[in-house]
Every structure is written in C-alpha cells, then in structure tokens.
C-alpha positions as CSV (number, residue, x, y, z in Angstrom):
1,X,53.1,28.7,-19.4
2,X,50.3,27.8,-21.7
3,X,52.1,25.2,-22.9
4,X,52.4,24.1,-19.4
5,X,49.1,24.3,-18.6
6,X,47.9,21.9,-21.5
7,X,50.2,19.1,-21.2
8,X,49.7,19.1,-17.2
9,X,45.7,18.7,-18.5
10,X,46.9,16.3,-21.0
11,X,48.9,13.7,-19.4
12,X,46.8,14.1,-16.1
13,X,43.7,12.9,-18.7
14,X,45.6,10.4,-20.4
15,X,46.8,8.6,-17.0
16,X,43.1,9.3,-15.4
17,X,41.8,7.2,-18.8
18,X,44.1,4.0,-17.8
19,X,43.5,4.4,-13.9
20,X,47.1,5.3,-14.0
21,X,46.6,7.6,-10.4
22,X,48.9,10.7,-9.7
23,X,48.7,12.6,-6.8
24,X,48.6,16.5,-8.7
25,X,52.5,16.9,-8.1
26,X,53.4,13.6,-9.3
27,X,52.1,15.6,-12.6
28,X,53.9,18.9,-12.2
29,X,57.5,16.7,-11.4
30,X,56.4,14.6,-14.8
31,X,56.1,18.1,-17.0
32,X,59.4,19.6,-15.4
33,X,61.2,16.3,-16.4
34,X,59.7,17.2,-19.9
35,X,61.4,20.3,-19.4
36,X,64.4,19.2,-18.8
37,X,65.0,16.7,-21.0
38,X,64.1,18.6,-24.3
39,X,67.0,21.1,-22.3
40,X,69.6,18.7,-22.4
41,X,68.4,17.2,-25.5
42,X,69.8,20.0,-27.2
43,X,73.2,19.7,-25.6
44,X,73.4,15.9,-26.4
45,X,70.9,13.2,-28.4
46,X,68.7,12.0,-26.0
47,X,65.9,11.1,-28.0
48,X,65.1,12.1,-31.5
49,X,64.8,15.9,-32.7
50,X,62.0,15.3,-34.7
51,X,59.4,14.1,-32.9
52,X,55.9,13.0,-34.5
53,X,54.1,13.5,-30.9
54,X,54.3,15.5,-28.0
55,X,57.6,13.9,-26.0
56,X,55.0,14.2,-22.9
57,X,52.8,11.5,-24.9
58,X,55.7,9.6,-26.4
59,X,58.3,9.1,-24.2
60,X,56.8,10.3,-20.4
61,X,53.3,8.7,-20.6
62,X,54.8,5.9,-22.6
63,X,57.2,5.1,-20.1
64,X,53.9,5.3,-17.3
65,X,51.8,2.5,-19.3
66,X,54.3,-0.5,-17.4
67,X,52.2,0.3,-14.4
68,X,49.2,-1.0,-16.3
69,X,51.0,-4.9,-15.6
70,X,53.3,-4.5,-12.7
71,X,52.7,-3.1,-9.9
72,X,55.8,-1.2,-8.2
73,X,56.1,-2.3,-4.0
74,X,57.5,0.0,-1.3
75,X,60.9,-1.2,-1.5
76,X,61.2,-2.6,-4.4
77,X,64.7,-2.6,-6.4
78,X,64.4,-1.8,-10.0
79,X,67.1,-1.7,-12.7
80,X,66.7,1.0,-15.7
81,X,68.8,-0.9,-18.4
82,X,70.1,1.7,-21.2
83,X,68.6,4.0,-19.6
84,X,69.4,7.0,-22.0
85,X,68.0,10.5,-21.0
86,X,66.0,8.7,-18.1
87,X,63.7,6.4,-19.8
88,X,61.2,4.5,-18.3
89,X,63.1,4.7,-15.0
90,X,62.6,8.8,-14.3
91,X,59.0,8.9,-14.9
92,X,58.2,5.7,-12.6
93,X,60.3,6.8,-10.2
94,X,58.6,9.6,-9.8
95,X,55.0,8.0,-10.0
96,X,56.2,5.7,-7.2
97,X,58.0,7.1,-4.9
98,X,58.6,4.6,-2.1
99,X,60.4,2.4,-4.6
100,X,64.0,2.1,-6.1
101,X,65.3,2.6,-9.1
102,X,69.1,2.3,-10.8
103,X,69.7,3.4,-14.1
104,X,72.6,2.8,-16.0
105,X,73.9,3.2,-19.4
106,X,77.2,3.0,-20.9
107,X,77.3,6.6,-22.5
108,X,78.8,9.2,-20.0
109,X,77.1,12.6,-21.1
110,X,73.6,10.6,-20.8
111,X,74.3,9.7,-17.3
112,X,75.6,13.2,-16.6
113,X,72.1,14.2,-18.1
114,X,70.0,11.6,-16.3
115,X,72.0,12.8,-12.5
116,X,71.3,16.3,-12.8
117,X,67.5,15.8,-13.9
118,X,67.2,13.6,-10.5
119,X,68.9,16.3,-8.8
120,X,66.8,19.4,-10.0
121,X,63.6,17.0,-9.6
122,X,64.5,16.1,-5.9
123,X,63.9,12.4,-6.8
124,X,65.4,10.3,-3.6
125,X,64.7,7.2,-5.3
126,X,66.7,7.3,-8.5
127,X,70.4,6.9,-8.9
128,X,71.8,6.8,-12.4
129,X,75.1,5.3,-12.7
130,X,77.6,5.1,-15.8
131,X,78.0,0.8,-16.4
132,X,77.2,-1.8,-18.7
133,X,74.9,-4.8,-17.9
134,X,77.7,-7.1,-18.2
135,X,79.6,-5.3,-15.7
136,X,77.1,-5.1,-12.9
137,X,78.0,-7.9,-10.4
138,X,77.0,-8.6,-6.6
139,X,73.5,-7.0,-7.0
140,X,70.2,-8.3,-8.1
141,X,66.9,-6.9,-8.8
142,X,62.9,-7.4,-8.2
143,X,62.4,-6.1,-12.0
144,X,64.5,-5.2,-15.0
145,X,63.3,-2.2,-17.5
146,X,64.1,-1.5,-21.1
147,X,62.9,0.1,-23.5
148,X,64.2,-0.5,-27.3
149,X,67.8,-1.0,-25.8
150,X,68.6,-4.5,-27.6
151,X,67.2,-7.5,-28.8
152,X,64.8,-9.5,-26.7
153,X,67.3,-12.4,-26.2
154,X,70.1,-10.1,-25.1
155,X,68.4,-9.0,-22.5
156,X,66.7,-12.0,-20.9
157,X,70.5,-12.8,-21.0
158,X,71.3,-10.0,-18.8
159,X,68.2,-9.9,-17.0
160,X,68.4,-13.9,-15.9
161,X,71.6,-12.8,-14.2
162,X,70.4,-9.8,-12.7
163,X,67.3,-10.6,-11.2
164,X,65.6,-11.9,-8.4
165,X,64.0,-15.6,-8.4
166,X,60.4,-14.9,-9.9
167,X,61.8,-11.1,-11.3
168,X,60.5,-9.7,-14.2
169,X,61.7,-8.5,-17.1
170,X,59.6,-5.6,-18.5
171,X,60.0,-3.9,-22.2
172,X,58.2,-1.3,-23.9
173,X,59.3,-3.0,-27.7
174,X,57.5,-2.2,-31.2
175,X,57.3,-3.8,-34.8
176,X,56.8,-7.6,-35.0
177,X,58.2,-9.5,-32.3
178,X,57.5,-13.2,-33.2
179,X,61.3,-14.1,-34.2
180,X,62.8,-11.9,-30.5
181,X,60.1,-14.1,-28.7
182,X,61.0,-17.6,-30.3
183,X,64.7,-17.1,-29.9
184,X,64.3,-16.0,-26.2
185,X,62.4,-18.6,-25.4
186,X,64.6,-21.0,-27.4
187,X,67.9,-19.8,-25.6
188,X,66.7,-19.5,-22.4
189,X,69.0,-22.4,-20.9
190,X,72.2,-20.5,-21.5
191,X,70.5,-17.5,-19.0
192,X,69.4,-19.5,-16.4
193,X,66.6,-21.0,-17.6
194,X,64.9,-17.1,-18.1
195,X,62.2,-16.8,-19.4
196,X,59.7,-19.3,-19.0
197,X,56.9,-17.1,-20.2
198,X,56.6,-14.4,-22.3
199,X,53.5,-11.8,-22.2
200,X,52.8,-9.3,-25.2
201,X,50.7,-6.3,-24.5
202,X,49.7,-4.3,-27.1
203,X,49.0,-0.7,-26.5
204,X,48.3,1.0,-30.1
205,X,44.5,1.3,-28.3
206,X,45.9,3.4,-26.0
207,X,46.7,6.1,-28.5
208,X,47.2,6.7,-31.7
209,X,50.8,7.3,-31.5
210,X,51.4,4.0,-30.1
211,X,50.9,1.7,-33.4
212,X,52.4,-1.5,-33.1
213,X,54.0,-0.5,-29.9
214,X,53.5,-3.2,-27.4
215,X,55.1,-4.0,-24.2
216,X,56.9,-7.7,-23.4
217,X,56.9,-9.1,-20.1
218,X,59.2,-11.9,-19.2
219,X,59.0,-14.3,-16.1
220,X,61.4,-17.0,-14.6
C-alpha cells in the first residue's frame, strides 16, 4: 500500500508539472494498470525485467507525454501499432476516455495480456486485437501510435495507408534520429506521399530518465 500511495503522489506530480490533467481516478486506473502489467510481466516479456526507473515513470507517464502535442477528440479513432503489454495505447485510453483506441500486435500472449488488463480496468474504449499492420484493411484512423516498434520509414509506410487525410503519426523514439527522418522523408512517395513534415520533441527535460528520448510527429 505504501508503495501505492507514493507512485499515486508521484505520477499525479509528474503529470500536474506538464499540465497533463487527471481527474483523481484517472490516477488510481493508471497505478492498477502498473499493477497489472508487472503481473503479467512475469508470465510473459512485456517489457524488460530490469528496469533502471520506476515502470510508472518509464513506461506509464512516458506513454502520457503524447498529450503534450496532440490533443485526443471525443470520438476520435486511434491505432496502438505493436502495442506489446498496452503501450502508449492503455494509459491514454484511460486519460481520455471519450476516445477510441485499437491495439494490435502480432504476438498472441501479448494480446491475451493487453485484453484482460482492459477488462480488469473497465476500459470501454480500448480493444486489443491479435494482427499485423499489413493485414489491417477497410479501416482508417485519425492517429497512429508507436512506440520503438520499427524504423521510422516502416511505419510512415503503414501509417500512410492507415490513416485519415491530415492523420498523424505519433512516436515516442530515442537515440539519434537524423538518418529514420531523411529516409522517411525521402520515401515518402511510395506511402502516399506521408509525411510531409516531420516534428522532433525532445523530452530528456522532462526527466532524467528520459535522455535522448524524444517523440516524432508525422503529418500528411
């Protein structure tokens, strides 16, 4: 319960810091998903065992700094690519919950994870579904997610079919992007002319923990 106790003070500082606002349950759902994550991160890998941070910090309030450059509309369809034990997608679907989110991956025991974490969260927004990008067909997005799934050109590719006219591409990405940017850019012909722009965000101010981490927005 201590334990609890400090990381509901914690991430409710951390968001109040970025005028990332949380209604006081929105923070309680945020520290069970913590919960139940590390539980089925036991079972099957997740995310790494040996963490250097809190996962609340690393992975949760992480996954809450794309509201910092999009903001998420009542109705809005959003696609969770690789979505692995439910990240970005859980956490924002949670923070905003009059809009939609699918997240897929191609790993079976993650989506198995990902379902029963919406389910003991009582997230009515969130679906997880067991696919591949390439596969998805007949559906299209107002903005696609990602975080360290693939190389920036990959998934423009996937994210020029996928989205909307004017969707966005969002990617929490670190290290030295330069050469991901330039052959995104570059390529963009062969995914319909996505993206047309390319916006870096650095976030290593943020916290400590989040050195050279930077998130990559892409427009049509």
């Amino acid at each position: 319960m201590d334990k609890q106790r400090d990381e509901l003070t914690i991430l409710g500082t951390l968001c109040a810091e970025q005028g990332i606002k949380m209604l006081p349950f929105m923070v309680e759902q945020l520290v069970r998903y913590r919960d139940y994550l590390e539980h089925w991160n036991r079972k099957i890998n997740l995310i790494s065992r040996k963490e250097d941070a809190p996962v609340i910090i690393k992975h949760i309030f992480h996954s809450l700094l794309i509201t910092l450059h999009h903001s998420f509309l009542e109705g809005e369809k959003n696609l969770d690519l690789g979505t692995g034990g439910g990240l970005p997608g859980i956490p924002l679907a949670i923070l905003n919950p009059h809009t939609n989110f699918i997240l897929i991956d191609a790993t079976g025991k993650k989506v198995e994870a990902c379902r029963d974490m919406i389910k003991q969260l009582g997230l009515n927004n969130a679906v997880a579904i067991h696919t591949r990008a390439e596969e998805m067909k007949g559906v299209v997005f107002d903005t696609v997610l990602s975080r360290q799934v693939a190389p920036l050109d990959m998934l423009c590719n996937w994210a020029g079919r996928l989205l909307k006219p004017k969707g966005v591409l969002i990617c929490l990405k670190g290290g030295n992007l330069e050469s991901e940017i330039a052959k995104a850019l570059e390529t963009s012909k062969e995914h319909r002319n996505f993206p047309a722009e390319i916006e870096l965000h650095p976030i290593q101010e943020v916290n400590p923990y989040f050195t050279e981490k930077q998130i990559v927005v892409a427009r049509g």
